[in-house]
DRENPA-3360 file (N, C-alpha, C; in nm, 2 decimals, always signed):
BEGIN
1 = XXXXXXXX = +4.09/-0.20/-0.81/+3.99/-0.25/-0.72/+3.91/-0.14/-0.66 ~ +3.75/-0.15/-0.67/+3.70/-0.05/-0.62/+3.70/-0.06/-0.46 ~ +3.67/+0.10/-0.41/+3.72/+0.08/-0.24/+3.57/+0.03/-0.22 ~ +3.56/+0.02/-0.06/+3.43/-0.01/+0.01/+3.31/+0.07/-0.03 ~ +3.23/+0.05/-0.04/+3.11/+0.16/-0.02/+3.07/+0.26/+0.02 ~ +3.10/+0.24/+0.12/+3.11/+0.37/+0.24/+3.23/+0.45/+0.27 ~ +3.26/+0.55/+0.30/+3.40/+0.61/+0.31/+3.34/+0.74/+0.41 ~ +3.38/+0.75/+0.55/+3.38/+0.88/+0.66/+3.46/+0.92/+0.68;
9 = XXXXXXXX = +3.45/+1.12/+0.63/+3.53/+1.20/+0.70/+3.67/+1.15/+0.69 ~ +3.67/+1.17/+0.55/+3.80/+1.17/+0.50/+3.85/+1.33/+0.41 ~ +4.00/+1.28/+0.44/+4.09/+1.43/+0.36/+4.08/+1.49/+0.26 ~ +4.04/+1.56/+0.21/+4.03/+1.58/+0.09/+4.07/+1.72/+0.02 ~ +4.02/+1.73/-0.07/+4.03/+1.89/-0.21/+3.92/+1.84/-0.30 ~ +3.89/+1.98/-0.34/+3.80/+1.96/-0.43/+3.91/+1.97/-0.59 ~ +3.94/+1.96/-0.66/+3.97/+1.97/-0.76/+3.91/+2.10/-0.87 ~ +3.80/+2.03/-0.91/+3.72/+2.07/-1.02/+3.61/+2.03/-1.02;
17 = XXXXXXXX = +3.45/+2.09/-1.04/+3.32/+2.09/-1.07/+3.31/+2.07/-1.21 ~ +3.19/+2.04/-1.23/+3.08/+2.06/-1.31/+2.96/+2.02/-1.40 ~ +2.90/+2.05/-1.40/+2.66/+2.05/-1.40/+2.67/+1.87/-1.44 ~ +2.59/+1.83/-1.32/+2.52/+1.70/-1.34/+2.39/+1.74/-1.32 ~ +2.31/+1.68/-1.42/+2.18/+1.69/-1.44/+2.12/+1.85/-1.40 ~ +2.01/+1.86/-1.36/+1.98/+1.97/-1.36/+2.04/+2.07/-1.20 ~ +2.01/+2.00/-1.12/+2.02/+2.03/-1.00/+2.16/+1.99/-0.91 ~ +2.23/+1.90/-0.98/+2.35/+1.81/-0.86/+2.47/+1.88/-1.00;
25 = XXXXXXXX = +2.59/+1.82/-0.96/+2.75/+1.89/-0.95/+2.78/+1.73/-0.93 ~ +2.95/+1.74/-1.06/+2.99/+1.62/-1.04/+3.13/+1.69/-0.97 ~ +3.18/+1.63/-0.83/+3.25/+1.67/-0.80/+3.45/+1.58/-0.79 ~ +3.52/+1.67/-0.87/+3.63/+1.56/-0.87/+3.77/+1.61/-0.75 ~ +3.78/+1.49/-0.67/+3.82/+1.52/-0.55/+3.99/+1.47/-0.55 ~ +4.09/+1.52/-0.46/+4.17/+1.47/-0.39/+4.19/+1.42/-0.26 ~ +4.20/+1.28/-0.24/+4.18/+1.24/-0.13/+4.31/+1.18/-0.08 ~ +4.37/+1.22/+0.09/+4.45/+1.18/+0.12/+4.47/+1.02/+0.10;
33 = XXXXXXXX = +4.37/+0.93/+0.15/+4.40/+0.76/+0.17/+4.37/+0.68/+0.01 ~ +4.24/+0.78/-0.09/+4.21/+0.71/-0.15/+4.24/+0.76/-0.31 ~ +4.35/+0.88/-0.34/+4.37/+0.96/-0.41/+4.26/+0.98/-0.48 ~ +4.23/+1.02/-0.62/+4.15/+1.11/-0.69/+4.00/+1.03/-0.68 ~ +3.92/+1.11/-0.63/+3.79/+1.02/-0.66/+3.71/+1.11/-0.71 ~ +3.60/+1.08/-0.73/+3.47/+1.15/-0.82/+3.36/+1.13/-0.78 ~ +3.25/+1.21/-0.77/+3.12/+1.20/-0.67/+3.03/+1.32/-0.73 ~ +2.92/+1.23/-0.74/+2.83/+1.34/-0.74/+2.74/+1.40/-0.64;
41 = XXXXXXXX = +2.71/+1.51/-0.61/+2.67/+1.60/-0.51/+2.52/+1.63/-0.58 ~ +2.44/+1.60/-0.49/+2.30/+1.56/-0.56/+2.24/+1.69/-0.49 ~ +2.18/+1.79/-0.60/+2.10/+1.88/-0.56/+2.20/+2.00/-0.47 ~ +2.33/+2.04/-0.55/+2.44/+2.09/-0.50/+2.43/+2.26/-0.57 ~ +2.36/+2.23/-0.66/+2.32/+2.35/-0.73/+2.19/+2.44/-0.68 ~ +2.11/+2.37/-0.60/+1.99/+2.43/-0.57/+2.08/+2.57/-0.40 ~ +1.98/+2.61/-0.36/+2.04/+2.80/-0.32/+2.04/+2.70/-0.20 ~ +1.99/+2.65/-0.15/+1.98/+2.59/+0.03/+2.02/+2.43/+0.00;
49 = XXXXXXXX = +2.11/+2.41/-0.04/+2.20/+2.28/-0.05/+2.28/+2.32/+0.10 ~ +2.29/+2.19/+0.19/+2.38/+2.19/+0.25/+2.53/+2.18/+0.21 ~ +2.51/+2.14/+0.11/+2.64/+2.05/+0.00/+2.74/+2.24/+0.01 ~ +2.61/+2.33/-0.13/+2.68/+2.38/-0.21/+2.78/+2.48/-0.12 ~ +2.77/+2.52/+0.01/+2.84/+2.61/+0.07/+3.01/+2.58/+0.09 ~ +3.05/+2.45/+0.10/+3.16/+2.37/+0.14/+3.26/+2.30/+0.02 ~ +3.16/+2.29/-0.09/+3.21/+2.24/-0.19/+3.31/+2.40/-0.32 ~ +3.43/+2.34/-0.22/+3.56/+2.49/-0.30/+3.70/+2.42/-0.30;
57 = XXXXXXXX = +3.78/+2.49/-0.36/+3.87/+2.45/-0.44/+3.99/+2.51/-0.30 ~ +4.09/+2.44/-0.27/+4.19/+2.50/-0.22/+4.19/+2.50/-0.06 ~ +4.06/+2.42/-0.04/+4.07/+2.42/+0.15/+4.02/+2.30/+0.18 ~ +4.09/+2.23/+0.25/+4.07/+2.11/+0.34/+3.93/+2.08/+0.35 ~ +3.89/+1.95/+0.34/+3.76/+1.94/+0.34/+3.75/+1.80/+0.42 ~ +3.67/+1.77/+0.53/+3.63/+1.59/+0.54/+3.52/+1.60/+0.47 ~ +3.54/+1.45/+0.37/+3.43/+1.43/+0.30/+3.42/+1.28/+0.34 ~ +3.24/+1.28/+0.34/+3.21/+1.11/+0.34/+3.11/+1.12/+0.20;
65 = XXXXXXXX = +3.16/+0.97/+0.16/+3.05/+0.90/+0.03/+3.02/+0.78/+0.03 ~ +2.94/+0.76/-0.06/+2.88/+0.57/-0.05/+2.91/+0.55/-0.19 ~ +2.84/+0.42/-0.22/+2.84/+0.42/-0.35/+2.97/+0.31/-0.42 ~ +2.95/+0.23/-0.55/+3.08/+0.19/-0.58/+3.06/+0.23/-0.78 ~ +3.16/+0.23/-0.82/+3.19/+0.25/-0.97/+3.21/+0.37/-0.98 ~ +3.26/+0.41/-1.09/+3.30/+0.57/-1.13/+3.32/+0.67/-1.09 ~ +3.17/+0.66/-1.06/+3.07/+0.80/-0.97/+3.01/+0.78/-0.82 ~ +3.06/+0.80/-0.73/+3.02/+0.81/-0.62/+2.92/+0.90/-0.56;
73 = XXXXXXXX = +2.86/+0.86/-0.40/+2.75/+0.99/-0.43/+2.82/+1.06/-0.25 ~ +2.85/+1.21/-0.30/+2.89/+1.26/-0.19/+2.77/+1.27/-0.09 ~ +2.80/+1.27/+0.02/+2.70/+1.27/+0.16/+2.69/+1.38/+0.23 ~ +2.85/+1.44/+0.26/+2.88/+1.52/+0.34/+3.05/+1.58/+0.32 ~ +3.04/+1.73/+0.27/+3.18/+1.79/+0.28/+3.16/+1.88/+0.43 ~ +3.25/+1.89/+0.45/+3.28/+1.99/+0.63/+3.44/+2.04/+0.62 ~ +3.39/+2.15/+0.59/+3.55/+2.27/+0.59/+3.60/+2.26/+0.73 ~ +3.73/+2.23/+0.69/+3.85/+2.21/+0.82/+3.88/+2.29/+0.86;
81 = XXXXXXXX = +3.89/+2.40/+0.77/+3.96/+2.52/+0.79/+4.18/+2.53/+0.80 ~ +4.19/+2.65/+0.84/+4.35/+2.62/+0.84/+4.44/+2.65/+0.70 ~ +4.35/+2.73/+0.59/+4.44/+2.74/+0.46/+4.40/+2.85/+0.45 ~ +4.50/+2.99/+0.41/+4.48/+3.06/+0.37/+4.42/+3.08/+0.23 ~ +4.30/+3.16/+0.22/+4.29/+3.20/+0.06/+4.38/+3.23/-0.04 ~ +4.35/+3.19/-0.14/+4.45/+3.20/-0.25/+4.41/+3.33/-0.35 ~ +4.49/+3.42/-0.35/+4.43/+3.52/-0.41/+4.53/+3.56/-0.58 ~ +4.50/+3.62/-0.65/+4.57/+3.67/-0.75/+4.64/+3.61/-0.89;
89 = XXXXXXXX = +4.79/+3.59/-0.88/+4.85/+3.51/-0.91/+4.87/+3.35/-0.84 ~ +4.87/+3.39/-0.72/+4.89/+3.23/-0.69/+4.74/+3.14/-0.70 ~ +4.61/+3.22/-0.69/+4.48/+3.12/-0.74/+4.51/+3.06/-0.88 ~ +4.53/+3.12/-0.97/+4.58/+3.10/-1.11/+4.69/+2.99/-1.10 ~ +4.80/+3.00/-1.00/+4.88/+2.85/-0.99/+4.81/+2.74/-0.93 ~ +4.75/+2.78/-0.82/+4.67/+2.66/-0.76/+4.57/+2.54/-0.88 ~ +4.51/+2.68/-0.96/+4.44/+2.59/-1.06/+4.53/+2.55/-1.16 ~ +4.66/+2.54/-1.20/+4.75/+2.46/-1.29/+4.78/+2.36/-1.21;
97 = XXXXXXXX = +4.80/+2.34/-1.07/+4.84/+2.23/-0.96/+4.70/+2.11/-1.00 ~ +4.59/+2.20/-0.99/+4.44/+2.10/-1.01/+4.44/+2.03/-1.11 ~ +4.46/+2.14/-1.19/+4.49/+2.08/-1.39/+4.56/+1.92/-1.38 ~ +4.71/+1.95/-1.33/+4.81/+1.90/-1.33/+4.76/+1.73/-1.30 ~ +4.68/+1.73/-1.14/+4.64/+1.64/-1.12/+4.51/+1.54/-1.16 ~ +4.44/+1.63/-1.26/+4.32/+1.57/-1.27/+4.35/+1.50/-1.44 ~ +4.49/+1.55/-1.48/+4.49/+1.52/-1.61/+4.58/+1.38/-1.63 ~ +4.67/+1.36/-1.49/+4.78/+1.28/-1.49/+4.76/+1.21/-1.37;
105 = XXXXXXXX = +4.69/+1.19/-1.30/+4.68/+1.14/-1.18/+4.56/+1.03/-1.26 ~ +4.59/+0.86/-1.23/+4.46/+0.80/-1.26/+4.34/+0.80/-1.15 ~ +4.26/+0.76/-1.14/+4.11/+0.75/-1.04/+4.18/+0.67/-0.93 ~ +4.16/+0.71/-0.81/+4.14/+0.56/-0.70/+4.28/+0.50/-0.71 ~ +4.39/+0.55/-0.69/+4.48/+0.54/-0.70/+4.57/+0.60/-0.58 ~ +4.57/+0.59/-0.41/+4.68/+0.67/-0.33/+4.78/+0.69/-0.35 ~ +4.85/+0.81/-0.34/+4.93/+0.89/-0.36/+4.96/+0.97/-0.23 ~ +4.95/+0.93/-0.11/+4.94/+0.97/+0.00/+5.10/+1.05/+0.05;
113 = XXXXXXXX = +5.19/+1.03/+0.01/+5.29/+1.15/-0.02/+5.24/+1.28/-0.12 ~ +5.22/+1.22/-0.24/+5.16/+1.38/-0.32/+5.07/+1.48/-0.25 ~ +4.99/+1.37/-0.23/+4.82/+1.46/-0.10/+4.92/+1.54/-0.06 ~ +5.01/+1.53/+0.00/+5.09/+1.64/+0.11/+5.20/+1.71/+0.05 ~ +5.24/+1.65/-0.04/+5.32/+1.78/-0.18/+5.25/+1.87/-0.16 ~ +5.10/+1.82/-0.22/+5.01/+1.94/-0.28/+4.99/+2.05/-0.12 ~ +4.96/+2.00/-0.05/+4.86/+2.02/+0.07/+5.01/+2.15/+0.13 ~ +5.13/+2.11/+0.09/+5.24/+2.23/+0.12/+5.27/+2.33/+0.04;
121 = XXXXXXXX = +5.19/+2.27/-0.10/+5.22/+2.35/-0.21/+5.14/+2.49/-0.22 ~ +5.01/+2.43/-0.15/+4.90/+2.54/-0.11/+4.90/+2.66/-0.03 ~ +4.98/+2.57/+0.08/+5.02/+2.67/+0.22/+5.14/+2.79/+0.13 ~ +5.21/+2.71/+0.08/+5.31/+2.83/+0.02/+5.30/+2.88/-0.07 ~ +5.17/+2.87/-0.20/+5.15/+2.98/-0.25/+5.09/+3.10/-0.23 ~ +4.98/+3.06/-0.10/+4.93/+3.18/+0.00/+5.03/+3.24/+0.05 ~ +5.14/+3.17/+0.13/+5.22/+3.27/+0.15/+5.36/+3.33/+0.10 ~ +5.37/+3.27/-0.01/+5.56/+3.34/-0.04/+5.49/+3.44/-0.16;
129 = XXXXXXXX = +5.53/+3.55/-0.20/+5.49/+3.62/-0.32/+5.55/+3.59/-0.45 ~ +5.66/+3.47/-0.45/+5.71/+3.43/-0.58/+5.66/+3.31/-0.60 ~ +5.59/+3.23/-0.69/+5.51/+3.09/-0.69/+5.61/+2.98/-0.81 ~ +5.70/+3.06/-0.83/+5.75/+3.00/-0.93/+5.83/+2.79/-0.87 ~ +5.92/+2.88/-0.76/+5.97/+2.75/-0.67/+5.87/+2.66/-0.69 ~ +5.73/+2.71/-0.62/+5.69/+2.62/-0.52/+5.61/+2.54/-0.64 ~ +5.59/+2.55/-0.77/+5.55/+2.50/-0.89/+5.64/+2.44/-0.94 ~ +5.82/+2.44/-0.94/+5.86/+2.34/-0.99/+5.86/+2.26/-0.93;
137 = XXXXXXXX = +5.88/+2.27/-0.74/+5.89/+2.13/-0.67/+5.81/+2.06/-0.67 ~ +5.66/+2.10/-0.68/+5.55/+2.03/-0.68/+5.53/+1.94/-0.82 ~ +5.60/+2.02/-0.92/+5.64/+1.91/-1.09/+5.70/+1.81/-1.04 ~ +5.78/+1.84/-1.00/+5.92/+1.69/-0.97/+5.85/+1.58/-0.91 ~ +5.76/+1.64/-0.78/+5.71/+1.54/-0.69/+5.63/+1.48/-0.75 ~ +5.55/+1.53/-0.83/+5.44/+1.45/-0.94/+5.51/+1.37/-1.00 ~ +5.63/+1.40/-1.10/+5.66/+1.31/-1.18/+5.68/+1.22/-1.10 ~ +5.78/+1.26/-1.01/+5.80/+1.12/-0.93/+5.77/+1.01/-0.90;
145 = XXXXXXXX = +5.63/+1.10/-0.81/+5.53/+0.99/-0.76/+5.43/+0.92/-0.89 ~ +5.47/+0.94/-0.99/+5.34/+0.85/-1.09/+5.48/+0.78/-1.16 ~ +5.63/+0.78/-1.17/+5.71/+0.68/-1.22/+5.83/+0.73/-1.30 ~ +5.77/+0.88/-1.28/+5.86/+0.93/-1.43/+5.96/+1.05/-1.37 ~ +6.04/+1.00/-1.21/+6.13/+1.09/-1.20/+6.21/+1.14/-1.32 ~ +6.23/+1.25/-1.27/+6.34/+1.31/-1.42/+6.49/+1.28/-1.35 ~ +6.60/+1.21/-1.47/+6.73/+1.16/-1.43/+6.79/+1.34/-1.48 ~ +6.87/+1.34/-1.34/+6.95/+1.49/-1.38/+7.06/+1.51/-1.31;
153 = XXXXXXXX = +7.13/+1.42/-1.24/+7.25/+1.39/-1.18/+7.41/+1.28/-1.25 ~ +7.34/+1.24/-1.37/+7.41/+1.16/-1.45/+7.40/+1.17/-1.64 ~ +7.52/+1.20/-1.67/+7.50/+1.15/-1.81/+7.45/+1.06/-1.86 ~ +7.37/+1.05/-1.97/+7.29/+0.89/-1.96/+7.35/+0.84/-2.05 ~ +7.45/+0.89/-2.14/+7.56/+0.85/-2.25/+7.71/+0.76/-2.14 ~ +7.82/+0.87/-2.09/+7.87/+0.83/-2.06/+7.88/+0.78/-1.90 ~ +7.76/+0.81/-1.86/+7.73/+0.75/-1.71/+7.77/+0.85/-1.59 ~ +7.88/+0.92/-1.62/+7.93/+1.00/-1.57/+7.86/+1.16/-1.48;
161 = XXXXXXXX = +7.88/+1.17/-1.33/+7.84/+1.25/-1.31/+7.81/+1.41/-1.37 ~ +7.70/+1.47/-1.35/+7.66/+1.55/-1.40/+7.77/+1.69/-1.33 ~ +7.83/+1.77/-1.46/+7.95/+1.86/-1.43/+7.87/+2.00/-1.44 ~ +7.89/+2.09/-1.33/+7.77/+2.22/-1.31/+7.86/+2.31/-1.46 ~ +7.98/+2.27/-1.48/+8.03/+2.40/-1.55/+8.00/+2.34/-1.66 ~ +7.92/+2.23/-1.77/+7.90/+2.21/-1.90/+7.77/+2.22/-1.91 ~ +7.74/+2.21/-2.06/+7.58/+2.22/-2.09/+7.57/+2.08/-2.13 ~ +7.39/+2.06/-2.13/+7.37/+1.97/-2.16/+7.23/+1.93/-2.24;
169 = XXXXXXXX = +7.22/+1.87/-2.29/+7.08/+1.87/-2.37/+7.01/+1.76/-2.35 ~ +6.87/+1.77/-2.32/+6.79/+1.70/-2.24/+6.67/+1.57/-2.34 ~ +6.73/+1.50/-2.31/+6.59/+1.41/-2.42/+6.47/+1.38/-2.29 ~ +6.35/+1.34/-2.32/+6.28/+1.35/-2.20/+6.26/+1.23/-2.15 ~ +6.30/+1.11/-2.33/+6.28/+0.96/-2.21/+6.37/+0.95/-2.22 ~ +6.53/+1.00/-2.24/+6.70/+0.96/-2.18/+6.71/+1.01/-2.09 ~ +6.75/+1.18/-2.06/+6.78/+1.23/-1.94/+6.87/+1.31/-2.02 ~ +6.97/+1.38/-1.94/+7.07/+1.51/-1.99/+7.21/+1.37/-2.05;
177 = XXXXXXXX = +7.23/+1.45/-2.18/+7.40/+1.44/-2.24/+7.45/+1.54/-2.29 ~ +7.59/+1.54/-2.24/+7.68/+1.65/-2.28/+7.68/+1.68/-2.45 ~ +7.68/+1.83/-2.43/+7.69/+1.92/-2.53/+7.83/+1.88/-2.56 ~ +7.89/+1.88/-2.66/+8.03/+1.86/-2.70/+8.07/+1.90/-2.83 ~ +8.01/+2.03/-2.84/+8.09/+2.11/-2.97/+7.99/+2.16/-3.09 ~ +7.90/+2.03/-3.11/+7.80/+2.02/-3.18/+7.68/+2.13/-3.21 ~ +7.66/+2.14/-3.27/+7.47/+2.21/-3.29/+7.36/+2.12/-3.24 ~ +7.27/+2.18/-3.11/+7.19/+2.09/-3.06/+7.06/+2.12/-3.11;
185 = XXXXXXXX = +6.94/+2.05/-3.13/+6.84/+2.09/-3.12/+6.77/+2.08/-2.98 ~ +6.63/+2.11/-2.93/+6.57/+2.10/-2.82/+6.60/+2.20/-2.69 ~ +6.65/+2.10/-2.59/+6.65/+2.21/-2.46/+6.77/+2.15/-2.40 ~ +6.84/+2.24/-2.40/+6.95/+2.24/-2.35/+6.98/+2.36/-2.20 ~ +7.03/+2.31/-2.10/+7.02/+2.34/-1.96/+7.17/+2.29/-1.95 ~ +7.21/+2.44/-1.84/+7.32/+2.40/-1.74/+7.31/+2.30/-1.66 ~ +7.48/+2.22/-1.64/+7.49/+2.14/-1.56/+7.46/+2.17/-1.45 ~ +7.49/+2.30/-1.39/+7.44/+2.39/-1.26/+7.28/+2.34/-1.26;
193 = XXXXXXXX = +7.20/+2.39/-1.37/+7.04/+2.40/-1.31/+7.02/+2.25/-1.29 ~ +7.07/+2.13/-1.34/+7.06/+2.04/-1.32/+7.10/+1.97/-1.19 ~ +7.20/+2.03/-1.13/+7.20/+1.98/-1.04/+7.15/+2.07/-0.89 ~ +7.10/+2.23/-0.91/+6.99/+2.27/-0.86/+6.88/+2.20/-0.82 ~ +6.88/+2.16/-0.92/+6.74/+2.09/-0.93/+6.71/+1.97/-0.83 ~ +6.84/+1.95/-0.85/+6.80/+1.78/-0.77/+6.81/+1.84/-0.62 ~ +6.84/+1.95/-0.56/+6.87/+1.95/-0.44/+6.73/+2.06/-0.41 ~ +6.65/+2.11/-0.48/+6.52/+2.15/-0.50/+6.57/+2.33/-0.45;
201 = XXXXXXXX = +6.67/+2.38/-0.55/+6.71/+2.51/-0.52/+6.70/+2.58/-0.58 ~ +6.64/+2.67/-0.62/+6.57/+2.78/-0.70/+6.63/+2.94/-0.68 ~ +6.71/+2.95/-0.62/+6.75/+3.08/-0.55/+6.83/+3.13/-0.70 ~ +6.90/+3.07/-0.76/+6.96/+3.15/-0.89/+6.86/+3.14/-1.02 ~ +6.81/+3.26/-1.06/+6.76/+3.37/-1.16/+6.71/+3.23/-1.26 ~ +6.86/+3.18/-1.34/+6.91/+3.10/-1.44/+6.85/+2.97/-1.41 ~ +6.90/+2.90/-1.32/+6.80/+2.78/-1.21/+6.64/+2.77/-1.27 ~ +6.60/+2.87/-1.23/+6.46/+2.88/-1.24/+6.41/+2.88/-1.37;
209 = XXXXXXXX = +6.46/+2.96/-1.44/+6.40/+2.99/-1.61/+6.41/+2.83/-1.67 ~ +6.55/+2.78/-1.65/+6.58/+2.64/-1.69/+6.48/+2.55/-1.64 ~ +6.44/+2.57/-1.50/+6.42/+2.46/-1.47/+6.23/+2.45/-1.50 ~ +6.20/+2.59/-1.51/+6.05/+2.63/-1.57/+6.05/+2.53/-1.73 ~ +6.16/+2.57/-1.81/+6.12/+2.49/-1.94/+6.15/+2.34/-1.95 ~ +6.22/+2.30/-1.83/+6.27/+2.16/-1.79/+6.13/+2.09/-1.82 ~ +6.03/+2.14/-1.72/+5.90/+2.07/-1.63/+5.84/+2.10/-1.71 ~ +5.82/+2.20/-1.82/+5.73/+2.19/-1.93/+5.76/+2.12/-2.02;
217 = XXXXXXXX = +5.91/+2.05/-2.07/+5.93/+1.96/-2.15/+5.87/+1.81/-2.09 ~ +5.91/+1.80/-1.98/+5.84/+1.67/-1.95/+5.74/+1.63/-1.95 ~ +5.62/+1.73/-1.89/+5.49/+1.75/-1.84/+5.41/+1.72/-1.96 ~ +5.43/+1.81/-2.05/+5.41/+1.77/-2.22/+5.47/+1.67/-2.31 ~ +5.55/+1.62/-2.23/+5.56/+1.46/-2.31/+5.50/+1.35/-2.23 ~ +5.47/+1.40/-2.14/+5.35/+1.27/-2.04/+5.18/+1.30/-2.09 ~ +5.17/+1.43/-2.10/+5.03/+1.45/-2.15/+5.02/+1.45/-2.29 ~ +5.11/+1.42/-2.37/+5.14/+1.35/-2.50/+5.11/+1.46/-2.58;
225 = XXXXXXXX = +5.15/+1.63/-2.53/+5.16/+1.71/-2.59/+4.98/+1.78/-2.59 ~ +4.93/+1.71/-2.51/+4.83/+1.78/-2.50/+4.82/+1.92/-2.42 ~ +4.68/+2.02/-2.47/+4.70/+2.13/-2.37/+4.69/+2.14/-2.26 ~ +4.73/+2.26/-2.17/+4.64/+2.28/-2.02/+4.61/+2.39/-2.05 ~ +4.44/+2.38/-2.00/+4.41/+2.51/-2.00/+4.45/+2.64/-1.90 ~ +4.54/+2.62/-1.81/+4.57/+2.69/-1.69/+4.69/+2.76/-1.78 ~ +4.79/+2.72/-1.85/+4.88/+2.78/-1.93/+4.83/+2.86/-2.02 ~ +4.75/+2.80/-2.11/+4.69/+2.92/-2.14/+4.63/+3.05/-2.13;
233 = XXXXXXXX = +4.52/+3.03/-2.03/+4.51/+3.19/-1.95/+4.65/+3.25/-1.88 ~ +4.73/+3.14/-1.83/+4.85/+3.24/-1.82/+4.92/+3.36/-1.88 ~ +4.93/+3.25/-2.03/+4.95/+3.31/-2.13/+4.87/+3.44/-2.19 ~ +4.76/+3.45/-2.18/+4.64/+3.56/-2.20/+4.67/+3.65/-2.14 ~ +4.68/+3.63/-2.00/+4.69/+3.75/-1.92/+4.82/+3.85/-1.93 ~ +4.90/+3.77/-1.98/+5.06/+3.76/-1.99/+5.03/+3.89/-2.10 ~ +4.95/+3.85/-2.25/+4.95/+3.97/-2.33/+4.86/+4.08/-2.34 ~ +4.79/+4.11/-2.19/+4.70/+4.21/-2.13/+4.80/+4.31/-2.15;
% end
């Protein structure tokens, strides 16, 4: 159901731009109350736009719009301020976090816990120098919040609590079953990282590596194996 027409000075992120018509920017947003919306910013391109100074990726914005269907028409963004810049490696995560949401999140849909996943995810990749953590917890929370928690506290065979001292191999729509002597194919993870996981703990080396190809098995079976382009340049820079 489309929202009201009108919407003030509300929470937001910019997501991702880009060129409507000659002069205006389609701009695709995160909004606390009303999750992902879409707006176009009319004459956002021109050098003396009020618009174009405010409209950026990664800092709190109040935005108002009008308008109903698709495309909304932004009125007014106003920087809150309060987020540190994202510089280096962690800009490069920020924009997989954008990816993340603009590929798997539907339109007009609240998600008013995620808004604030994200909104911590930001603060801490400005400030911890390892980004890895703060990218798987922010996977989990996604999955979660759209339906597709990952099961990783129980065998989904024998039901049975998940044991840190066995392996286990992971289907993405079962969940982890015990390795038991066999040759496995796929991704197979400690019962340890599995239950790291659930308690959102990253401090062990092994934890992390697992739990990195965990979120990429899943993530890529919800986007049906489609690419992101944020991995990619990862990957690019990776063989600089």
């Amino acid at each position: 159901m489309s929202a009201r027409a009108r919407q003030d000075n509300q929470t937001g992120y910019v997501l991702h731009t880009y060129p409507f018509r000659e002069t205006s920017l389609v701009v695709e947003t995160f909004t606390r109350s009303l999750g992902r919306v879409a707006m176009v910013a009319r004459g956002a391109k021109r050098p003396r736009s009020a618009l174009r100074g405010n409209i950026m990726a990664f800092q709190p914005l109040a935005l108002s719009w009008s308008g109903r269907g698709e495309l909304r028409l932004l009125l007014r963004a106003e920087w809150q301020g309060g987020q540190q810049l994202l510089q280096g490696r962690a800009l490069l995560c920020g924009f997989y976090l954008n990816e993340l949401l603009l590929k798997l999140l539907p339109r007009e849909d609240s998600h008013e816990q995620l808004f604030l996943d994200y909104q911590a995810a930001l603060a801490r990749l400005a400030a911890e120098p390892e980004p890895d953590a703060v990218l798987r917890r922010f996977e989990k929370a996604l999955l979660r919040e759209l339906g597709y928690a990952p099961a990783l506290d129980h065998d989904r065979v024998s039901g049975g609590q998940i044991d840190p001292g066995k392996a286990y191999a992971y289907d993405p729509e079962r969940g982890p079953v015990a390795v038991n002597g066999t040759a496995q194919t796929g991704l197979v993870l400690s019962g340890r990282t599995l239950l790291d996981i659930v308690h959102d703990d990253y401090r062990d080396p092994l934890t992390l590596q697992q739990a990195k190809a965990l979120m990429r098995l899943l993530i890529s079976h919800r986007l049906e194996q489609k690419p992101l382009n944020s991995r990619r340049i990862f990957e690019e820079l990776r063989q600089l």
